[in-house]
TORVOPA-685504 format. One record per atom (N, C-alpha, C, O): x, y, z; atom name. Coordinates in Angstrom, 1 decimal. Layout:
<rs>
r px=X; py=Y; pz=Z; at=CA .
...
</rs>
This chain:
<rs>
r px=28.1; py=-36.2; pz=-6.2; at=N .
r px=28.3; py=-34.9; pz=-5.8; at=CA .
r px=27.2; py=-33.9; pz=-6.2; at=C .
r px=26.4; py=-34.1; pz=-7.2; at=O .
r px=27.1; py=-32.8; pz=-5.2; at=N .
r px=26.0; py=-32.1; pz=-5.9; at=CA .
r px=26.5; py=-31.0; pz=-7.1; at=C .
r px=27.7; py=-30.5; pz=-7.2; at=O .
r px=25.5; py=-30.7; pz=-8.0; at=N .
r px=25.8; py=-30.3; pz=-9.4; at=CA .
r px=26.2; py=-28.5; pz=-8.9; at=C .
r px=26.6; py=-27.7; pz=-9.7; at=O .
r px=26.0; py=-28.3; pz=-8.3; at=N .
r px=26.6; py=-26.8; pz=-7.4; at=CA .
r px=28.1; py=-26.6; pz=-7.5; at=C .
r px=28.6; py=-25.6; pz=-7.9; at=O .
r px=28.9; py=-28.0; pz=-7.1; at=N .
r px=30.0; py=-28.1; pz=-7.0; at=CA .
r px=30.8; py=-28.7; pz=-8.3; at=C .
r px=32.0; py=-28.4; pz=-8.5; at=O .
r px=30.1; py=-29.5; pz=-8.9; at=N .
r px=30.5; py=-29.8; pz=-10.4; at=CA .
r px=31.3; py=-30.8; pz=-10.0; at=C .
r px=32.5; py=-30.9; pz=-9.7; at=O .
r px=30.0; py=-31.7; pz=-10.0; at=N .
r px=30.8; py=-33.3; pz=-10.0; at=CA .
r px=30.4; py=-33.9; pz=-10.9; at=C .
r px=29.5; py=-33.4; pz=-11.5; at=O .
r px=30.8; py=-35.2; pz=-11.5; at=N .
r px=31.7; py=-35.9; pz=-12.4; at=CA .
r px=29.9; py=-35.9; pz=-13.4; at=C .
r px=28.9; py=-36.3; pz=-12.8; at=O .
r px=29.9; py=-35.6; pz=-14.5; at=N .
r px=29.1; py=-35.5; pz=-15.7; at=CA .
r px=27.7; py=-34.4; pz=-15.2; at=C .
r px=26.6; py=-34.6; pz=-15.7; at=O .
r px=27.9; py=-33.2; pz=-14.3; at=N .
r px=26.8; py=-32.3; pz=-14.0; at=CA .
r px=27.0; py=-31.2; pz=-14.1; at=C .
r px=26.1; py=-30.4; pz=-13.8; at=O .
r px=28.4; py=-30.9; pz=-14.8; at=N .
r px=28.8; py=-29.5; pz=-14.7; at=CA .
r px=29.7; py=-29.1; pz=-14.1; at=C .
r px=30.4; py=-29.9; pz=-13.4; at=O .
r px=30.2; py=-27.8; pz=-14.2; at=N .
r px=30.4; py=-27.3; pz=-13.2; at=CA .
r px=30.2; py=-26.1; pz=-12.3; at=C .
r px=29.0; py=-26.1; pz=-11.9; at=O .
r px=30.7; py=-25.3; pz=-12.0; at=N .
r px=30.2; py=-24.2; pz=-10.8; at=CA .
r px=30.1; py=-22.9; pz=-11.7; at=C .
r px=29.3; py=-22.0; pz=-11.4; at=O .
r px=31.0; py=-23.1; pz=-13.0; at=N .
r px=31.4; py=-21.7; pz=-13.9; at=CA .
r px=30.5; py=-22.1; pz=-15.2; at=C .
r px=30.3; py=-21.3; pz=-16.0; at=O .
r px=30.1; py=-23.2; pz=-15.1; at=N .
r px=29.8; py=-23.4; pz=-16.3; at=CA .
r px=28.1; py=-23.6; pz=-16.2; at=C .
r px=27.7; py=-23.9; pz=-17.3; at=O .
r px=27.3; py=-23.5; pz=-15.3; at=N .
r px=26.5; py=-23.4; pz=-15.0; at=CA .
r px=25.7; py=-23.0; pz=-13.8; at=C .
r px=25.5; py=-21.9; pz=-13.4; at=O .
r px=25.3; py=-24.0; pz=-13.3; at=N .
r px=24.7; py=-24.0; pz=-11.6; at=CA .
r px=24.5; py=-22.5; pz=-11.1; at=C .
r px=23.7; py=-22.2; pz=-12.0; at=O .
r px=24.6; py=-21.7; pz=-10.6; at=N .
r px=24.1; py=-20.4; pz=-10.0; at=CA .
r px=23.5; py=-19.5; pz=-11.2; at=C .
r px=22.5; py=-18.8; pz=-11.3; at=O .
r px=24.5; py=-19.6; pz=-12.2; at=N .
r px=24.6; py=-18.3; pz=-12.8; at=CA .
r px=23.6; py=-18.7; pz=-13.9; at=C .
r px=23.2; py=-17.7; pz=-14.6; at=O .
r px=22.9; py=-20.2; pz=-14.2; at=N .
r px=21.8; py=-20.1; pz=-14.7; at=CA .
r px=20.4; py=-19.9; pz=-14.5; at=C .
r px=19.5; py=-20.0; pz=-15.4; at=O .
r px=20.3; py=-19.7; pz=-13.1; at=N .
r px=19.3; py=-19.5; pz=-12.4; at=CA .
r px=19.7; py=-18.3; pz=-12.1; at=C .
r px=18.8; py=-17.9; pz=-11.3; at=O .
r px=20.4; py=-17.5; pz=-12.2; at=N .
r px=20.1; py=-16.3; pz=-11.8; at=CA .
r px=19.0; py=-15.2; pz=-12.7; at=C .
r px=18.0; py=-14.7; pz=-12.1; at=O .
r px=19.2; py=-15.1; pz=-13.7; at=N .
r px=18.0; py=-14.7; pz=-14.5; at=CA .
r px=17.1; py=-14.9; pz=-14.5; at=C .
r px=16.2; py=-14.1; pz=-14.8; at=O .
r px=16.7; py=-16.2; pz=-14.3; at=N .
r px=15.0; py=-17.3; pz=-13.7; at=CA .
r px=14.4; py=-16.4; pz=-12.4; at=C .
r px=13.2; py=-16.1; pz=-12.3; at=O .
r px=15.8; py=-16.2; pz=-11.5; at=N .
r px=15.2; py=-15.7; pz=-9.8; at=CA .
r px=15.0; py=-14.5; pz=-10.4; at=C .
r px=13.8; py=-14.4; pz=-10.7; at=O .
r px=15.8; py=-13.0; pz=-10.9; at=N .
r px=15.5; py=-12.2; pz=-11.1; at=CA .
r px=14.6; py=-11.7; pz=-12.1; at=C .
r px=14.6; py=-10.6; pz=-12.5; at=O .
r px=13.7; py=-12.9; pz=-12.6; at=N .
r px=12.4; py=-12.2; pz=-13.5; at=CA .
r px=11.4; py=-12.7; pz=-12.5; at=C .
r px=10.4; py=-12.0; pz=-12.3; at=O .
r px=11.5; py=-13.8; pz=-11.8; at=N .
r px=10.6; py=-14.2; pz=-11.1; at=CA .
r px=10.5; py=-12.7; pz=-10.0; at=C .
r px=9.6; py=-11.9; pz=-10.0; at=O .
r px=11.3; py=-12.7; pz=-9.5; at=N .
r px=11.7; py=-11.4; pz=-8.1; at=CA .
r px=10.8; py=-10.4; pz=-9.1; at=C .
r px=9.6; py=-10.3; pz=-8.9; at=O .
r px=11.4; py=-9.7; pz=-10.1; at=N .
r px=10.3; py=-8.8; pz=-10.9; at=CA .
r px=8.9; py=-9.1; pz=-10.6; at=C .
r px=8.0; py=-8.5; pz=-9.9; at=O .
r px=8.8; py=-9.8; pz=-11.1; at=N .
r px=7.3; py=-10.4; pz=-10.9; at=CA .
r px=6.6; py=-10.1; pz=-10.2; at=C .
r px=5.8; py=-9.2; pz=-10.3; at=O .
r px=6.9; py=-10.8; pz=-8.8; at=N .
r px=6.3; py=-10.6; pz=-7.3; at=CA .
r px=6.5; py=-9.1; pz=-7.1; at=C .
r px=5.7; py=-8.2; pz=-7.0; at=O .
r px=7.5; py=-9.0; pz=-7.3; at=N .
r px=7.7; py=-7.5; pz=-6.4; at=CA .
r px=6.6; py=-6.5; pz=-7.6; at=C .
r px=5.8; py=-5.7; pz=-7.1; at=O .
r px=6.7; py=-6.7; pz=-8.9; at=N .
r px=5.3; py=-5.4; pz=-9.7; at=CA .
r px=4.1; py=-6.2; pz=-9.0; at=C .
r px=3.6; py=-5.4; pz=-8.2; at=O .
r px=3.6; py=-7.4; pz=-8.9; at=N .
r px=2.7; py=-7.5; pz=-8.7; at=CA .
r px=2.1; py=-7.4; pz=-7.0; at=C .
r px=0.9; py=-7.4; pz=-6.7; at=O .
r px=3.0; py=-7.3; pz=-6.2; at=N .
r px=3.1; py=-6.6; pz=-5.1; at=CA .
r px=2.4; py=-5.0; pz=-5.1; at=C .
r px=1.5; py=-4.5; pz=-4.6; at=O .
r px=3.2; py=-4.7; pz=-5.8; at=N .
r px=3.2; py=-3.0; pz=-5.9; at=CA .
r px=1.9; py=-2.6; pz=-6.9; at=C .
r px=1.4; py=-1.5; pz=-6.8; at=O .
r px=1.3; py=-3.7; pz=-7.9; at=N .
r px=0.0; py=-3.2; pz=-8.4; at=CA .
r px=-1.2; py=-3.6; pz=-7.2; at=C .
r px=-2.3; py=-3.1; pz=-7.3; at=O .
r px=-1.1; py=-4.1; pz=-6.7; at=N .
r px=-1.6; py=-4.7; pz=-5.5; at=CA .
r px=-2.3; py=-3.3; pz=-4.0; at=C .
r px=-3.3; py=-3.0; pz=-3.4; at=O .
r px=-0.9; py=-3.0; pz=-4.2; at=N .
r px=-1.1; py=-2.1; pz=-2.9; at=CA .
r px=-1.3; py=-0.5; pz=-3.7; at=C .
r px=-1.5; py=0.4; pz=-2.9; at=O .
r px=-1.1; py=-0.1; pz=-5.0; at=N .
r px=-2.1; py=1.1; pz=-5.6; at=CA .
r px=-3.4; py=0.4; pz=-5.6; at=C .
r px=-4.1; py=1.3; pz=-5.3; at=O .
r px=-3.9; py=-0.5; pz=-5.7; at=N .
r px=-5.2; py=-0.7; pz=-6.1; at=CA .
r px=-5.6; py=-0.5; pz=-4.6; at=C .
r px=-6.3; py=0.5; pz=-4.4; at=O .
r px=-5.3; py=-1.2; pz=-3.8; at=N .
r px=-6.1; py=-0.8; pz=-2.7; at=CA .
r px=-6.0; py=0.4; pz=-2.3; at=C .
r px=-7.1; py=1.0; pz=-2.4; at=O .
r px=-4.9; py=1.1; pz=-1.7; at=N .
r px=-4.8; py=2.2; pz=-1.9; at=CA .
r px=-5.7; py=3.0; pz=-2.4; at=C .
r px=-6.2; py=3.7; pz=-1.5; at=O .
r px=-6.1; py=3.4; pz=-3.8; at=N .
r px=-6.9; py=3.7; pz=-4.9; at=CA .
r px=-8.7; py=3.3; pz=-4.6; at=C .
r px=-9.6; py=4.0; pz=-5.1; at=O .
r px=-8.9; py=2.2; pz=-3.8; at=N .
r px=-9.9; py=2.0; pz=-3.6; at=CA .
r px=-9.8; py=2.8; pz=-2.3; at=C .
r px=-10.3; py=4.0; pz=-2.6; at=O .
r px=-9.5; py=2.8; pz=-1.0; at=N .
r px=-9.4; py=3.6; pz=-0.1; at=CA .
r px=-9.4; py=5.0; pz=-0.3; at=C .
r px=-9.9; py=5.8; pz=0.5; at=O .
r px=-8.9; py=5.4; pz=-1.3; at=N .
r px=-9.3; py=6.8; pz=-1.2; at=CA .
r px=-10.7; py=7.4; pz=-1.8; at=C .
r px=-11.2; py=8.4; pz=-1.5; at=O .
r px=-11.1; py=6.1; pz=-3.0; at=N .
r px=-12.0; py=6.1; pz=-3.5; at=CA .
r px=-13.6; py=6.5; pz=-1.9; at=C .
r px=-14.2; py=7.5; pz=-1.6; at=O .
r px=-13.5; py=5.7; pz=-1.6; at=N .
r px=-14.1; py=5.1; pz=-0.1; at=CA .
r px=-14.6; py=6.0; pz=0.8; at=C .
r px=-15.8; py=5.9; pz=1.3; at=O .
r px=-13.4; py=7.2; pz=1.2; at=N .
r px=-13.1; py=8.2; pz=1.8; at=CA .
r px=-13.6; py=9.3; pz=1.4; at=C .
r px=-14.2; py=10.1; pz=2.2; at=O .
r px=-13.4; py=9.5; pz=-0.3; at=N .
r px=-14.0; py=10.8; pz=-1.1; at=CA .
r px=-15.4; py=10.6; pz=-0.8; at=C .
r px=-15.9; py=11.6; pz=-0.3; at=O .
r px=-16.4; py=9.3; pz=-0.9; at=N .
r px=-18.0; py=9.3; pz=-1.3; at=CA .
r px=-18.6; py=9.0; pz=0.3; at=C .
r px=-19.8; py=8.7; pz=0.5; at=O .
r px=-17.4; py=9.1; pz=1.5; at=N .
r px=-18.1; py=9.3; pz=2.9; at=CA .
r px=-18.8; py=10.3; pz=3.0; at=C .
r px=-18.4; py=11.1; pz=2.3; at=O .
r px=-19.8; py=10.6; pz=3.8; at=N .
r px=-20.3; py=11.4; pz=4.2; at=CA .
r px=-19.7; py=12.0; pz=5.2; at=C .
r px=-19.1; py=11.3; pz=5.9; at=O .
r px=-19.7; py=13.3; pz=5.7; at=N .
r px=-19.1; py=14.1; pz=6.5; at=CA .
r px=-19.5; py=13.7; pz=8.1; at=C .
r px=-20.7; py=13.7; pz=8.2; at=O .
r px=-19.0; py=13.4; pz=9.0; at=N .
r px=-19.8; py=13.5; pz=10.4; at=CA .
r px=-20.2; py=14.7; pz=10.9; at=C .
r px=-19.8; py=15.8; pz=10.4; at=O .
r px=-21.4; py=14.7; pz=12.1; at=N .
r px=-21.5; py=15.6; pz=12.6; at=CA .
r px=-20.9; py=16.7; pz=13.4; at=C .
r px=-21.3; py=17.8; pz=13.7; at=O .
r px=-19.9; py=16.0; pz=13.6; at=N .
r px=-18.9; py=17.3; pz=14.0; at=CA .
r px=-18.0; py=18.2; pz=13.0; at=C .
r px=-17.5; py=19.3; pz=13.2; at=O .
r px=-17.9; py=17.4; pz=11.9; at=N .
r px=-17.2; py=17.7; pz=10.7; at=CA .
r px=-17.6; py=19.2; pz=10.4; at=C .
r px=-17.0; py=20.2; pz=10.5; at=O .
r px=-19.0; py=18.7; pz=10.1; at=N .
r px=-20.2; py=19.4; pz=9.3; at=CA .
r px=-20.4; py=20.9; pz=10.5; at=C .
r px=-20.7; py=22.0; pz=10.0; at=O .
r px=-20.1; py=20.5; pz=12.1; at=N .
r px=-20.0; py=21.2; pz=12.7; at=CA .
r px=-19.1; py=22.5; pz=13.0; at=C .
r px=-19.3; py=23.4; pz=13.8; at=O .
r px=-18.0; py=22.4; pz=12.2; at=N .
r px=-16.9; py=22.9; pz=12.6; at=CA .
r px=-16.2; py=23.3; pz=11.6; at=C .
r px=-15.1; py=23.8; pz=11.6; at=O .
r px=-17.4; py=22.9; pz=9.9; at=N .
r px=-17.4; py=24.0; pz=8.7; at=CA .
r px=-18.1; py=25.1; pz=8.8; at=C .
r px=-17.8; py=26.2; pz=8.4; at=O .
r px=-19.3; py=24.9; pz=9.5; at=N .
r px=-20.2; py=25.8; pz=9.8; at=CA .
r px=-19.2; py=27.0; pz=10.4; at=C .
r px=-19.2; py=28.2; pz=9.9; at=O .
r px=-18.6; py=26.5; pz=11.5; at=N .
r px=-18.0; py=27.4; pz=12.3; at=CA .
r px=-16.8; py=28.1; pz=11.7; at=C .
r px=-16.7; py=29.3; pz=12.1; at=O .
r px=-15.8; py=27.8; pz=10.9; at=N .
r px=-15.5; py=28.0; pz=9.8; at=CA .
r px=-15.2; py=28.8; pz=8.8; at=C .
r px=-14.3; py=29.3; pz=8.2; at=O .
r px=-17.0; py=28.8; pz=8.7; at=N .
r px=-17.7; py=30.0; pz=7.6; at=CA .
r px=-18.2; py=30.7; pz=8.0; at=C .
r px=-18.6; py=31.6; pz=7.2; at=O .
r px=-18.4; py=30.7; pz=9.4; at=N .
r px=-18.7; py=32.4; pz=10.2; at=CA .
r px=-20.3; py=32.0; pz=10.3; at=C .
r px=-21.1; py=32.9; pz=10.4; at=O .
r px=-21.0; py=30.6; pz=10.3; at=N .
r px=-22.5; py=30.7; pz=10.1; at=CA .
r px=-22.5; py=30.8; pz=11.7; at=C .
r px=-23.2; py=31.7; pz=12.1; at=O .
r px=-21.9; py=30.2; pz=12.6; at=N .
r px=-22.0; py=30.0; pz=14.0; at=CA .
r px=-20.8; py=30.8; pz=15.0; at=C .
r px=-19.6; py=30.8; pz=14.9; at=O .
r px=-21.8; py=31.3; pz=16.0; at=N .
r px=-20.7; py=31.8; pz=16.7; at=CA .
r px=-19.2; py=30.9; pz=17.6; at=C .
r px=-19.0; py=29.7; pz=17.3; at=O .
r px=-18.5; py=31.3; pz=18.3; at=N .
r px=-17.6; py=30.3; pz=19.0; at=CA .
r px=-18.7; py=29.5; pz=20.4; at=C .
r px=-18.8; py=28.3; pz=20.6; at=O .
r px=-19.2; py=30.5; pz=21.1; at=N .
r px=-20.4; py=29.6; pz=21.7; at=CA .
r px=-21.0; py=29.1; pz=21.7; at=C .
r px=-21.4; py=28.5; pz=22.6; at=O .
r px=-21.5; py=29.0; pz=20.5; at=N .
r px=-22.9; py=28.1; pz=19.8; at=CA .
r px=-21.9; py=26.9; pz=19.2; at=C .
r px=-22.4; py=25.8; pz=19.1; at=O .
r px=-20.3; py=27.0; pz=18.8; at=N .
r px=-19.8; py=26.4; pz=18.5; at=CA .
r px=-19.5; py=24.8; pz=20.0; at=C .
r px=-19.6; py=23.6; pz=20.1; at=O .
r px=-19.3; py=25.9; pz=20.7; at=N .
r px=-18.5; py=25.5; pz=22.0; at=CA .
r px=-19.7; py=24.3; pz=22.2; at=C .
r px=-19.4; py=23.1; pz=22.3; at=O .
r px=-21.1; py=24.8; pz=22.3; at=N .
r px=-21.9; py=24.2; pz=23.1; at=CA .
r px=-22.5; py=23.1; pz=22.5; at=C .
r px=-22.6; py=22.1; pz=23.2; at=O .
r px=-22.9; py=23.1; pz=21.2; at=N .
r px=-23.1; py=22.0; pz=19.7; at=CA .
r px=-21.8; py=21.0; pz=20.0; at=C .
r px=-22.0; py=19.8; pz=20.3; at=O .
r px=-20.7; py=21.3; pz=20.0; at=N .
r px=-19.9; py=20.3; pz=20.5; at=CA .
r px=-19.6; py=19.8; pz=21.4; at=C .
r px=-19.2; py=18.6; pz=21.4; at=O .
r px=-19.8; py=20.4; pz=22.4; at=N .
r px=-20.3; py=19.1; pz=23.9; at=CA .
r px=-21.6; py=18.4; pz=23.7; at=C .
r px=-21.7; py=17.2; pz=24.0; at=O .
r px=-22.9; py=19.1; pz=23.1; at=N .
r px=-23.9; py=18.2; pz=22.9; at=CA .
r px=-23.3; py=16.6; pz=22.0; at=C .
r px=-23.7; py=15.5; pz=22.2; at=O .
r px=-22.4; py=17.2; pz=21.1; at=N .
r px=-22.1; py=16.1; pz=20.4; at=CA .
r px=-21.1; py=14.7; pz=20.9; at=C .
r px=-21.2; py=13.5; pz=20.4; at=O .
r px=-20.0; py=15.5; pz=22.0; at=N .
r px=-19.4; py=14.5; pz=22.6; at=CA .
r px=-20.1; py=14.0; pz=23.6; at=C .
r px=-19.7; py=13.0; pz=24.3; at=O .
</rs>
């Protein structure tokens, strides 16, 4: 018989089998699941890293200008079709 069911010299159902593996699955489950989750901050953490030390595009850069009052809305208008 299988030792699940508690046959003849393996146990039984109360006296072992599930309930000793349960604490084995739930530190293992711990496990995976922090190391999951240290996993996806780091990347995360790198991607923002990534993002911060990009450089601005030229439209970006275009439409702070405008922004800050250096460019009018026409000179805006028209810098931006040159660019698309």
């Amino acid at each position: 018989m299988c030792a699940w069911f508690g046959g003849p010299g393996v146990g039984s159902w109360f006296g072992g089998g599930i309930f000793m593996m349960l604490p084995m699955l739930i530190f293992w489950g711990l496990v995976i699941w922090g190391g999951f989750i240290l996993v996806r901050k780091l990347l995360q953490t790198s991607q923002d890293n990534r993002q911060a030390f990009a450089s601005p595009t030229a439209l970006e850069i275009l439409k702070q200008r405008y922004a800050k009052g250096e460019i009018s809305q026409e000179e805006f208008e028209r810098m931006k079709q040159d660019l698309i």
